[in-house]
C-alpha positions in Angstrom: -37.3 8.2 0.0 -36.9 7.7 -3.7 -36.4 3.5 -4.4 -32.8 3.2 -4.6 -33.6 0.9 -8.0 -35.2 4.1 -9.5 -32.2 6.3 -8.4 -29.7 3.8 -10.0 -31.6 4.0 -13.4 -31.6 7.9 -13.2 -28.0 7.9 -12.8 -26.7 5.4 -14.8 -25.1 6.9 -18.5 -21.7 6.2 -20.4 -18.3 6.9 -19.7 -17.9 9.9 -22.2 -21.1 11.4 -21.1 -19.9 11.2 -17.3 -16.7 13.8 -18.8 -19.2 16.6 -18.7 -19.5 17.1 -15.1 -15.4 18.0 -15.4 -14.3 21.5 -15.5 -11.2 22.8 -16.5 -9.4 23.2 -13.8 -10.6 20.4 -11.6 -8.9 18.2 -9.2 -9.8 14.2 -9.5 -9.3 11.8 -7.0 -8.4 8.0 -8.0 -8.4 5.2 -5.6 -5.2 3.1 -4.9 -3.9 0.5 -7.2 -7.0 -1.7 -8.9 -9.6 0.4 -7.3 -8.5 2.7 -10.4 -11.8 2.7 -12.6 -10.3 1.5 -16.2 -13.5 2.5 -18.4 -13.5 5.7 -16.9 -9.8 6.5 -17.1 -9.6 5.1 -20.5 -12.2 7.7 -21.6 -10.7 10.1 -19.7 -8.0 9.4 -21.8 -9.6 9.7 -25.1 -10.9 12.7 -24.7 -7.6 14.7 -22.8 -7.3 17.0 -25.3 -10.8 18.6 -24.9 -9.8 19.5 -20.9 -7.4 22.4 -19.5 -5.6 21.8 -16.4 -7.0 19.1 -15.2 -5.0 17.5 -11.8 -5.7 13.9 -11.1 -4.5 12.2 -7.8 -3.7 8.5 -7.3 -1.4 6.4 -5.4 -0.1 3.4 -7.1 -1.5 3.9 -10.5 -1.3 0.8 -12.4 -2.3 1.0 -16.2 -0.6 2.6 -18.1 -3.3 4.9 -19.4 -2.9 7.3 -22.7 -3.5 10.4 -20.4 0.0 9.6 -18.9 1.2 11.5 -21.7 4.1 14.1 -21.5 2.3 16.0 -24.3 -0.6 16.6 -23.1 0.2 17.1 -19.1 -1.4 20.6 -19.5 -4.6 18.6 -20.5 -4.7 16.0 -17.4 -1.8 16.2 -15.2 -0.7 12.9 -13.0 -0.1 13.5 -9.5 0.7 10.8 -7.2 1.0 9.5 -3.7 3.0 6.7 -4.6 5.5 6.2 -7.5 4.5 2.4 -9.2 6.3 1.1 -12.3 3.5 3.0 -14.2 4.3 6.7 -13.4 8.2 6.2 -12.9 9.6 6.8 -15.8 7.2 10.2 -15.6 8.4 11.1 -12.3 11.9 11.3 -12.9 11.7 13.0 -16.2 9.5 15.4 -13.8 6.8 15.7 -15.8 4.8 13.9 -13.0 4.9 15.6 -9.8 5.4 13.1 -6.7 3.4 14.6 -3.2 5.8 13.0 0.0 3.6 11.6 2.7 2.5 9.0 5.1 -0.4 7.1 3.8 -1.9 7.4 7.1 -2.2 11.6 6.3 -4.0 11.5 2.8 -7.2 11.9 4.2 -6.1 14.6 6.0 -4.8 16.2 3.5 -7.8 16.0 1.3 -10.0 17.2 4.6 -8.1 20.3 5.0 -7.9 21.2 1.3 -4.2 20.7 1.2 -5.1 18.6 -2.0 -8.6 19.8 -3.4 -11.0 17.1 -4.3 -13.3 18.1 -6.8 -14.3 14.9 -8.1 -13.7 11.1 -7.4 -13.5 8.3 -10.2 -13.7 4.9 -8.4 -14.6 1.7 -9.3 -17.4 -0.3 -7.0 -19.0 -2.8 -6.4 -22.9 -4.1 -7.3 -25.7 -2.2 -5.8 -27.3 -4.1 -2.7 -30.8 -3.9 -1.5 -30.1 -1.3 0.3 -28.9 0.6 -2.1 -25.3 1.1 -1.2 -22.1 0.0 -3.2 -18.5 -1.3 -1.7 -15.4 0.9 -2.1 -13.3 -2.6 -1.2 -10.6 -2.7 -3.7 -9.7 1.3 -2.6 -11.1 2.4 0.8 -8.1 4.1 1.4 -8.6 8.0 1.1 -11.4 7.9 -1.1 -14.2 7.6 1.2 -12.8 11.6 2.4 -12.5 12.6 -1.0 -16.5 11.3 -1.0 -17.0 14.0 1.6 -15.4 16.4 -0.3 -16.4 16.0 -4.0 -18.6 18.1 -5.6 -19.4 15.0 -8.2 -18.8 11.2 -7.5 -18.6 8.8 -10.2 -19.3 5.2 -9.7 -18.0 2.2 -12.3 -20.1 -0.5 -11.0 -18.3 -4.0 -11.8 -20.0 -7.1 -10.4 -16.2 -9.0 -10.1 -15.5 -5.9 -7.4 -15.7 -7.6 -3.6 -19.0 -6.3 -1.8 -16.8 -6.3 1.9 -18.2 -4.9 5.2 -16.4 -2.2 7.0 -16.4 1.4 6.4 -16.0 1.5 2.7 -19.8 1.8 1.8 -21.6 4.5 -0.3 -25.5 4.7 -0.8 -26.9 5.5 -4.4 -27.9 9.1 -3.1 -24.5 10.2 -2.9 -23.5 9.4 -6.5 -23.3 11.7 -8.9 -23.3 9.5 -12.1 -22.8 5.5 -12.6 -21.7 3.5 -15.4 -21.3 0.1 -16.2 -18.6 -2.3 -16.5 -17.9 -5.9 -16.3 -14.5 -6.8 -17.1 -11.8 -8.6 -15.0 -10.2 -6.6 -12.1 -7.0 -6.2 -12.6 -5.1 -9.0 -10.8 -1.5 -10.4 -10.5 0.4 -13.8 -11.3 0.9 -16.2 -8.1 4.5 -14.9 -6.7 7.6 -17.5 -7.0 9.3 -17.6 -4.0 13.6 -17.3 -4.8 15.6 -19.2 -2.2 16.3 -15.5 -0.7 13.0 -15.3 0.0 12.7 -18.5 1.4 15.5 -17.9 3.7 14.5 -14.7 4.9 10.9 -15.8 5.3 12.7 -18.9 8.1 14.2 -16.0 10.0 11.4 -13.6 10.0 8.7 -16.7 11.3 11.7 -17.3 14.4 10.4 -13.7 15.3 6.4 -14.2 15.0 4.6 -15.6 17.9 1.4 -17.4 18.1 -1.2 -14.5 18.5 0.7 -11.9 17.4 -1.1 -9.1 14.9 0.4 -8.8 11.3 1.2 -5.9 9.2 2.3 -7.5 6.3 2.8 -5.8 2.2 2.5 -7.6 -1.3 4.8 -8.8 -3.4 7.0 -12.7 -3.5 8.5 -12.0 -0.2 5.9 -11.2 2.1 3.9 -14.0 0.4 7.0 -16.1 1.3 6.6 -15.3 4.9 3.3 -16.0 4.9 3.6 -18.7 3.6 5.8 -19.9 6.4 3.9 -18.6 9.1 0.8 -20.4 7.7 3.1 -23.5 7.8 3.6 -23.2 11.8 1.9 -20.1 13.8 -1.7 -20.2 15.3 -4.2 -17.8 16.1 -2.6 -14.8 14.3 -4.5 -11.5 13.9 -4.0 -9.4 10.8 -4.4 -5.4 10.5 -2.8 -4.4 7.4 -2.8 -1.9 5.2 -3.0 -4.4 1.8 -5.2 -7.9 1.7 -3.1 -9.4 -0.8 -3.1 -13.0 -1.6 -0.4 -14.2 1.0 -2.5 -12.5 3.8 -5.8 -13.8 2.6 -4.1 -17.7 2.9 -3.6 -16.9 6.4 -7.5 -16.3 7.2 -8.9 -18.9 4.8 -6.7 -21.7 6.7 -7.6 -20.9 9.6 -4.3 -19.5 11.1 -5.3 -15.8 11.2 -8.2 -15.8 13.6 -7.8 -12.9 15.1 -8.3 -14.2 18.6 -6.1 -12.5 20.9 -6.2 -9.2 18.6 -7.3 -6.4 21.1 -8.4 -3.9 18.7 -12.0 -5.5 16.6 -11.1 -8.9 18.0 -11.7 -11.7 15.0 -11.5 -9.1 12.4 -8.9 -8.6 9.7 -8.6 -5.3 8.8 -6.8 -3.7 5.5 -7.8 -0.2 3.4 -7.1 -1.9 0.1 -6.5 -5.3 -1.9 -4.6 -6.1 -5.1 -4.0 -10.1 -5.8 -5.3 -12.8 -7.6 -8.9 -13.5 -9.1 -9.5 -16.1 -6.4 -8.5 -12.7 -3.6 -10.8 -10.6 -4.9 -13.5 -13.9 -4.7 -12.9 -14.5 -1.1 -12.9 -11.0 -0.4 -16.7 -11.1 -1.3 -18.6 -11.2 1.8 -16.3 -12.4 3.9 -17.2 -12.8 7.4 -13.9 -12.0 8.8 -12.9 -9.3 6.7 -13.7 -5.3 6.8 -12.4 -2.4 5.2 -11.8 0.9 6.5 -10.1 3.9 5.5 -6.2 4.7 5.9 -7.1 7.3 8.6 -8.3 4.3 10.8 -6.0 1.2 9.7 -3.1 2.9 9.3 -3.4 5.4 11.9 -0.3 4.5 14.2 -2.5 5.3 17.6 -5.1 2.9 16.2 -2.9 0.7 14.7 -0.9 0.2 18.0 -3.7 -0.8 20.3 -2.9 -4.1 18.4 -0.9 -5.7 21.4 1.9 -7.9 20.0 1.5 -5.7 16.3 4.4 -7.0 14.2 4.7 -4.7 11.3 7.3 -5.9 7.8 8.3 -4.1 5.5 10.7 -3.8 3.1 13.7 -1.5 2.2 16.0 -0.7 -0.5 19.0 -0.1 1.7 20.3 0.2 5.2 23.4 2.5 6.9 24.9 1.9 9.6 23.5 3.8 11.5 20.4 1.8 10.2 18.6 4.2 8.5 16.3 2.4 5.6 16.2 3.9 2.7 12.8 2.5 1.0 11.3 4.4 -1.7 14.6 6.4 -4.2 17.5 4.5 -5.2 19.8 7.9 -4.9 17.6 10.2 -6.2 16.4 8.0 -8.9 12.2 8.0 -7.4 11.6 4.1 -7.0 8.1 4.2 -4.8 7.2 6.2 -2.1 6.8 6.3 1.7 3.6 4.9 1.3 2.0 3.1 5.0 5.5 1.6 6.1 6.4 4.6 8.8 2.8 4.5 10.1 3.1 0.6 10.6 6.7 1.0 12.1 6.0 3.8 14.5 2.3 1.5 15.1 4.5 -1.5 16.2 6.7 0.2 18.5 3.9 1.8 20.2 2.4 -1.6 20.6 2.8 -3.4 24.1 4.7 -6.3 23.1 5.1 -5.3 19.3 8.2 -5.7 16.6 8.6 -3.8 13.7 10.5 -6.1 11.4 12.2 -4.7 7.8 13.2 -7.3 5.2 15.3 -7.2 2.3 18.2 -9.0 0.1 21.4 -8.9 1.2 22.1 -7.8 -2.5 21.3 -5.5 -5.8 22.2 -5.6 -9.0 22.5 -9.4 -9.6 24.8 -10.2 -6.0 27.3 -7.0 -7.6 25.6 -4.3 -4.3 25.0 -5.2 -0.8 22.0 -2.8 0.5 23.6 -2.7 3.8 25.8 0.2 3.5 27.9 2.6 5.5 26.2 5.4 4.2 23.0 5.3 2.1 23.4 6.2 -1.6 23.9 10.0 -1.8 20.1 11.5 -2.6 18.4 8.7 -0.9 14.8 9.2 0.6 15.3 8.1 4.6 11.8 6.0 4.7 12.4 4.2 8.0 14.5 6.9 10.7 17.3 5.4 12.8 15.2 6.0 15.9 12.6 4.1 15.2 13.9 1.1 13.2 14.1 -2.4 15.2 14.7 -5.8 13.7 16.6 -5.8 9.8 16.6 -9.7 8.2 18.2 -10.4 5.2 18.8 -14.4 4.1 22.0 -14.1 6.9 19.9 -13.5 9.3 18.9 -11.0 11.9 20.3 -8.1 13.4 18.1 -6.2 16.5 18.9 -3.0 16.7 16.7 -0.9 18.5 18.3 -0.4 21.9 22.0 -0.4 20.1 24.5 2.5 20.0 25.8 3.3 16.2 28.8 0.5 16.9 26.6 -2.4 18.1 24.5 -1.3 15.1 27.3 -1.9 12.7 28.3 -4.7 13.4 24.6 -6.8 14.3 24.3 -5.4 10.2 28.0 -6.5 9.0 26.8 -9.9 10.4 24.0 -10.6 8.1 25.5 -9.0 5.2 26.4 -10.8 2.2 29.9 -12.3 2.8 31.4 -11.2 -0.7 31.1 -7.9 0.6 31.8 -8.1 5.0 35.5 -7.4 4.5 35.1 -4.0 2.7 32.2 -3.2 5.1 34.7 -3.9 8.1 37.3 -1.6 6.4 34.7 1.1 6.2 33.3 0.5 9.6 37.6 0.9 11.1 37.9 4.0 8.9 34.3 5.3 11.2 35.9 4.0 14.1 33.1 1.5 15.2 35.1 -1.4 14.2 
């Protein structure tokens, strides 16, 4: 067997002259979020105008890259699992096209052919001595799209994470490497509003010591994290993001993963996105793995997690308490993304909760989000069959188990009081007041 050494010379070259082994007509696959490789899409980029019909697949795209170019979309054209602040302006002029789906059925999809793979771009770790790299910012889909691909593309970047798990690739697989070394992408420490503070009290009443987390980025779940790493114990974490508010929980000690009945003492996630210090900690990390989305977010996985206690956030809820998540209408906001999966994953789960969080209000305190109906248009992210708990800062309302009444009024209790009267009126007009 060839030295992996030697191998990694052979294939290392530049970003424009990895272009050549695209074909007009070629579908690329991206990894989520930072595990999007910059040099590579940036050259991509430059060079758009020399392709034809080029589709390229990514959820959560983050840069805003030149090749996101109405102009040119018959050059490279942006399709995406997951609307981000990056593509949204794109996706509701509709000159990016949006694929609904479950994060958990990516793979899938890519398996069957239901979205070709004809090359992946990824960013990677260093080589070991092995000679096999780390997929650990993007596990996600990508390691099917590996399976698939008739060329692979590494960026090698020695700040990516070298993590255990199933998110490895050996130097015999790639097609072509280059080199990069500059900062992974990374995101500011979140400030915590009193909202979130309050909603984070209410949402810790409802985690028990032991329990496993499902738990998503942004100020608010690193608010409840926050709190849980304040006064819970033993905690087990199987998630589909390692973000910074998550990582907290391991490196104090509060997430061990002890009573976790699926990989006992192991934190599992499919990607990352944080801080410089995350993606540090990530590196090596005894605790840690990374697998792929059919695995961690796989609700039949996911739920042999006794005591799994899934949140996630929403956009609006009915009475009838539907969540809508991902439109606002049928403005395109995000996507479905993992939250269904983890949902469906905690009711499954003996002794699991599946928790959804949001402000009592929009739009500067002028909206409540609980509504009687959901905005005309709106994307239904979370069904009314399977939703459980809803907190807001008022508190909690438990629904599963509730007929449409009891439902109406457990939300009317924890909705903003500037707006509980005309929600009562509206709730007497339905007849469940």
């Amino acid at each position: 067997m060839t030295n992996p050494n030697t191998l990694y010379q052979e294939k290392k070259t530049t970003a424009e002259e990895a272009l050549r082994l695209l074909r007009d007509g070629d579908s690329i696959v991206v990894p989520t979020g930072v595990g999007e490789p910059p040099a590579l899409l940036t050259a991509l980029s430059n060079h758009r105008r020399e392709f034809h019909n080029i589709d390229l697949w990514q959820l959560l795209p983050q840069r805003p890259y030149e090749y996101l170019d109405p102009e040119t979309v018959g050059n490279i054209h942006h399709r995406s699992f997951f609307v981000s602040a990056t593509v949204r302006k794109g996706a509701n002029e509709g000159w990016i096209d949006v694929l609904p789906c479950h994060f958990s059925d990516i793979p899938d999809m890519l398996e069957s052919g239901q979205v070709r793979t004809d090359v992946v771009f990824s960013i990677a770790s260093s080589m070991n001595e092995d000679g096999y790299f780390a997929l650990s910012l993007g596990t996600d889909y990508t390691m099917t799209a590996i399976k698939k691909a008739r060329a692979i593309v590494l960026e090698v970047n020695p700040n990516v994470p070298f993590t255990e798990g199933d998110c490895h690739i050996h130097i015999s697989q790639v097609t072509a490497l280059i080199e990069d070394n500059q900062p992974i992408l990374s995101f500011p420490e979140a400030q915590f509003t009193e909202t979130d503070i309050a909603v984070a009290k209410y949402v810790n009443d409802l985690v028990k010591d032991g329990d496993t987390l499902q738990i998503g980025f942004g100020s608010l779940p690193d608010a409840i994290a926050k709190k849980l790493a304040e006064t819970k114990n033993d905690l087990g974490i199987h998630t589909e993001i390692i973000a910074d508010g998550v990582m907290e929980l391991i490196e104090k000690g509060v997430a061990t993963g002890k009573y976790k009945t699926l990989k006992p003492g192991k934190a599992l996630a499919t990607f990352a996105a944080g801080s410089e210090k995350l993606y540090r900690a990530m590196h090596h990390h005894p605790s840690l793995e990374m697998h792929p989305a059919t695995f961690v977010n796989n609700p039949f996985i996911a739920c042999q997690n006794d005591n799994l206690v899934a949140i996630n956030g929403a956009v609006e809820v009915d009475f009838f308490g539907q969540c809508a998540s991902e439109s606002m209408g049928t403005y395109l906001y995000s996507s479905t993304g993992g939250q269904l999966d983890f949902v469906r994953a905690a009711n499954l789960s003996k002794g699991g909760r599946a928790i959804i969080v949001l402000p009592s209000t929009a739009k500067k305190g002028t909206k409540s989000r609980i509504q009687p109906i959901l905005e005309p248009g709106s994307a239904v992210s979370t069904h009314k069959n399977e939703v459980d708990y809803v907190v807001t800062e008022f508190g909690v309302a438990q629904l599963r188990g509730k007929t449409i009444r009891e439902r109406t009024h457990e939300l009317i209790n924890i909705a903003h009081p500037n707006f509980k009267d005309e929600l009562i009126e509206a709730a007497k007009a339905r007849h469940l007041w």
